[in-house]
C-alpha positions as CSV (number, residue, x, y, z in Angstrom):
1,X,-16.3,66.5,-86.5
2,X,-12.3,67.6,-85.8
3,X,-9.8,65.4,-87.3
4,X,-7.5,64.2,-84.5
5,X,-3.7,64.4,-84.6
6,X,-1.5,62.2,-82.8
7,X,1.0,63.4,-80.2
8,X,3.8,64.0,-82.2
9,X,1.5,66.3,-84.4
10,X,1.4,63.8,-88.0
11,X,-1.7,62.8,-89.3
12,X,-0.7,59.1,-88.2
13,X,-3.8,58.1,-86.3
14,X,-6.5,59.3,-88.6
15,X,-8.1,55.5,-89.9
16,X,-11.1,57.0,-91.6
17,X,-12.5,60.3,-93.4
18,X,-15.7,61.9,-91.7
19,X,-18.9,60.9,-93.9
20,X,-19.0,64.8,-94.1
21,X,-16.4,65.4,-96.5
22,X,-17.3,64.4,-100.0
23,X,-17.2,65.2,-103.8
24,X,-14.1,65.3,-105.8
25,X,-15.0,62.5,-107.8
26,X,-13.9,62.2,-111.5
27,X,-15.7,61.0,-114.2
28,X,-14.5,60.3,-117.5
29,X,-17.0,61.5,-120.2
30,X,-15.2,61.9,-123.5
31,X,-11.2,61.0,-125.0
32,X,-11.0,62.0,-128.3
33,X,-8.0,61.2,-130.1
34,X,-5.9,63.7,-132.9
35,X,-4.6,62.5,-135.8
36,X,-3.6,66.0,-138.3
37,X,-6.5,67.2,-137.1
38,X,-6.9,70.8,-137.8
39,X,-9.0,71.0,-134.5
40,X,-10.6,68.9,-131.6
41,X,-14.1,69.8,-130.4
42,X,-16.1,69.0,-127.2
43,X,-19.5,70.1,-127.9
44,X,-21.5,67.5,-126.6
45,X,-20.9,66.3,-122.7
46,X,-20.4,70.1,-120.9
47,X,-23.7,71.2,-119.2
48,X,-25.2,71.5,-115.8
49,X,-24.5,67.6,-115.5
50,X,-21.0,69.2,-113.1
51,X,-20.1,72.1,-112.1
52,X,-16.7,71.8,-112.8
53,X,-14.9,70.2,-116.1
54,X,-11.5,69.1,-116.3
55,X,-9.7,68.7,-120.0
56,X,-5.9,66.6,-119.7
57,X,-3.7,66.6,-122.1
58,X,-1.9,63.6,-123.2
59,X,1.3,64.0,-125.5
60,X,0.0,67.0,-127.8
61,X,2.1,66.6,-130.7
62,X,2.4,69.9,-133.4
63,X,3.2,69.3,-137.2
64,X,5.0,72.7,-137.3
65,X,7.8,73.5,-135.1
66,X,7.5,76.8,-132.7
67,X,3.4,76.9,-133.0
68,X,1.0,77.3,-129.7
69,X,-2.0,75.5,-128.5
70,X,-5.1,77.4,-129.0
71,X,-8.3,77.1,-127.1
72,X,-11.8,78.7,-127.5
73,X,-15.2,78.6,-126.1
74,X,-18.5,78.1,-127.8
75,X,-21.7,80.1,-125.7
76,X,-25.0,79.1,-127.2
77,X,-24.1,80.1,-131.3
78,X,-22.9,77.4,-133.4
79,X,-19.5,79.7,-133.6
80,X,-16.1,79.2,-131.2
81,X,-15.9,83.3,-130.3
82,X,-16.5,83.4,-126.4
83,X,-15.5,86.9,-125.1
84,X,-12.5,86.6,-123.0
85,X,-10.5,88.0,-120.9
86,X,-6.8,86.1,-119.6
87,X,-3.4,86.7,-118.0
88,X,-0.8,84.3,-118.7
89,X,3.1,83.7,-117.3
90,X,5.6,81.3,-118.6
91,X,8.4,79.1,-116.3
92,X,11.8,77.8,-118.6
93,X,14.7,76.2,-118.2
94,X,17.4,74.7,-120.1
95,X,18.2,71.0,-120.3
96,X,22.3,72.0,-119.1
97,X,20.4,73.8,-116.0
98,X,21.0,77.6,-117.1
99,X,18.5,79.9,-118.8
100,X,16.0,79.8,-116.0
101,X,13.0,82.1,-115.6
102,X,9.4,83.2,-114.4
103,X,7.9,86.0,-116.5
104,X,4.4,87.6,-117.8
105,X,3.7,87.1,-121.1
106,X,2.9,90.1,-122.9
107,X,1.9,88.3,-126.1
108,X,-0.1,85.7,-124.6
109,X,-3.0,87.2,-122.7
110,X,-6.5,88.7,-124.0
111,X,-8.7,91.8,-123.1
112,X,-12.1,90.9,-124.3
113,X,-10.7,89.3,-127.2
114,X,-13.3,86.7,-129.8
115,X,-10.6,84.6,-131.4
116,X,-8.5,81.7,-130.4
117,X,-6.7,82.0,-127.1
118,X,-3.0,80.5,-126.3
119,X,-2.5,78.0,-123.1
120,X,1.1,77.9,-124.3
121,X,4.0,79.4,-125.9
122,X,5.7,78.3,-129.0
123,X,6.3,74.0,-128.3
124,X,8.4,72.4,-130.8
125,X,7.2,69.0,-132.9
126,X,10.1,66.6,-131.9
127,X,9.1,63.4,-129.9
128,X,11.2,64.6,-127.0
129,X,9.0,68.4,-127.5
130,X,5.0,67.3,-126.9
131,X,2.4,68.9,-124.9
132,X,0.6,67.9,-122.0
133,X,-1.5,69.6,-119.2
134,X,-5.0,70.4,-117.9
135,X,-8.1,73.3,-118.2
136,X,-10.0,73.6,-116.0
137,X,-13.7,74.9,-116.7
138,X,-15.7,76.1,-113.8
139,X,-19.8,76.6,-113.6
140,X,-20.0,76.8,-117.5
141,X,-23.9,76.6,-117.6
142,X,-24.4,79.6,-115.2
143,X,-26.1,81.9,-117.0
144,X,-25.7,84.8,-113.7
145,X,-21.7,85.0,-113.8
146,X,-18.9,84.7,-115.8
147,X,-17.2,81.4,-116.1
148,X,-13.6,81.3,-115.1
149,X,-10.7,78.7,-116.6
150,X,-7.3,77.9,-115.9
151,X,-5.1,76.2,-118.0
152,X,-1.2,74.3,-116.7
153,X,0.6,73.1,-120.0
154,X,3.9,71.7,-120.1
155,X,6.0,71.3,-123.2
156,X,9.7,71.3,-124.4
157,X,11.1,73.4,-127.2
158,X,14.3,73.1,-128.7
159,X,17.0,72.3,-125.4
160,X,14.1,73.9,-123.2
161,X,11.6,72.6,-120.3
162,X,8.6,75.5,-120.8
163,X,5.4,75.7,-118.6
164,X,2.5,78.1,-119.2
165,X,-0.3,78.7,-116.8
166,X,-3.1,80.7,-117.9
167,X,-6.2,81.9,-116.3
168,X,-9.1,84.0,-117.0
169,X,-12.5,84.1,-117.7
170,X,-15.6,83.9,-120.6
171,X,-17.3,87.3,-119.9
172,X,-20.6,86.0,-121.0
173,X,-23.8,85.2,-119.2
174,X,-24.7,83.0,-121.8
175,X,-23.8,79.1,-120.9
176,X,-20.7,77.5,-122.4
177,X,-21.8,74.5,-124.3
178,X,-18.6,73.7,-126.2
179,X,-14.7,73.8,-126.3
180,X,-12.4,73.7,-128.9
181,X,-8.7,72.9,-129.3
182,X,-6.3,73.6,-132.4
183,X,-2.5,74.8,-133.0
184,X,-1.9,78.1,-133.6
185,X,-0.5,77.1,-137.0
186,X,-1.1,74.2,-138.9
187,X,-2.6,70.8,-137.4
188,X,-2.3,68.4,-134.4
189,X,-0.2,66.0,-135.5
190,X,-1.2,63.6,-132.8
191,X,-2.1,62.7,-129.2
192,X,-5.3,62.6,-126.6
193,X,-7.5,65.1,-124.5
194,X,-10.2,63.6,-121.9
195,X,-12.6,65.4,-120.9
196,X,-13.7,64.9,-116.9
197,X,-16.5,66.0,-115.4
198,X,-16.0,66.4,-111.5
199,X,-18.2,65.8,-108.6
């Protein structure tokens, strides 16, 4: 079915969606809450249930100043040591509008590494200095290919606005039953994550 567009070429006169187009649907399946907790786990709700899961970031707030949040992936063991492999690049800028920049982050991305992975660089733990984001999770009970991620965190540090993206990919056939989340030093001091699965 075409969509139609109106003479003077907006999207104006479309009044309904074709039936065919579907999906996209989120559903909420776990918020788990931090409170200094050295780390929060999702090893429960991630299956074949979706083929895509969706973690948000609410107000991530470190207890040490200049520390990163950490991610890893669980495949079948009762361990968090996932082989991965990531690229990362971090976007600044300073609160009086100077300093701003777009680089590769050498320090931040993995060759088939086992231990904790950054989705960001070093946040600060002042209330105007928290966290928040998404990771995405794609296909994580295929046991054929590996199972890709990207991450989009957004934090402040010090007089800075910092965003790190992140993608990459669990080089393991084995299904990805679990995530977990921690700070690269010390605890979360506070805030939520949800966990969505999506249709």
């Amino acid at each position: 079915m075409a969509i139609k567009v109106a003479n003077n070429q907006s999207l104006t006169a479309i009044t309904s969606i074709p039936a065919s187009i579907t999906g996209g649907a989120m559903t909420l399946l776990e918020t788990k809450t931090a409170s200094s907790s050295a780390t929060v786990t999702f090893d429960s709700d991630i299956d074949d249930t979706y083929d895509e899961y969706v973690f948000k970031f609410y107000n991530i707030h470190p207890a040490t100043n200049a520390t990163q949040l950490q991610v890893n992936f669980r495949d079948g063991s009762t361990a968090y040591d996932a082989t991965k492999t990531s690229t990362a690049f971090n976007s600044q800028h300073k609160e009086d509008g100077s300093g701003g920049s777009l680089g590769y982050e050498t320090g931040t991305d993995i060759a088939q590494g086992t231990g904790f992975m950054d989705i960001s660089v070093g946040a600060g733990y002042g209330n105007d200095e928290c966290l928040d984001g998404t990771l995405h999770l794609y296909d994580p009970s295929n046991t054929t290919f590996v199972k890709h991620f990207i991450s989009d965190i957004t934090f402040g540090y010090n007089t800075w606005l910092m965003t790190t993206r992140v993608s990459g990919y669990c080089n393991v056939t084995a299904a990805i039953d679990g995530v977990q989340f921690k700070m690269s030093s010390d605890e979360i001091d506070s805030g939520v994550i949800k966990l969505y699965g999506i249709s």
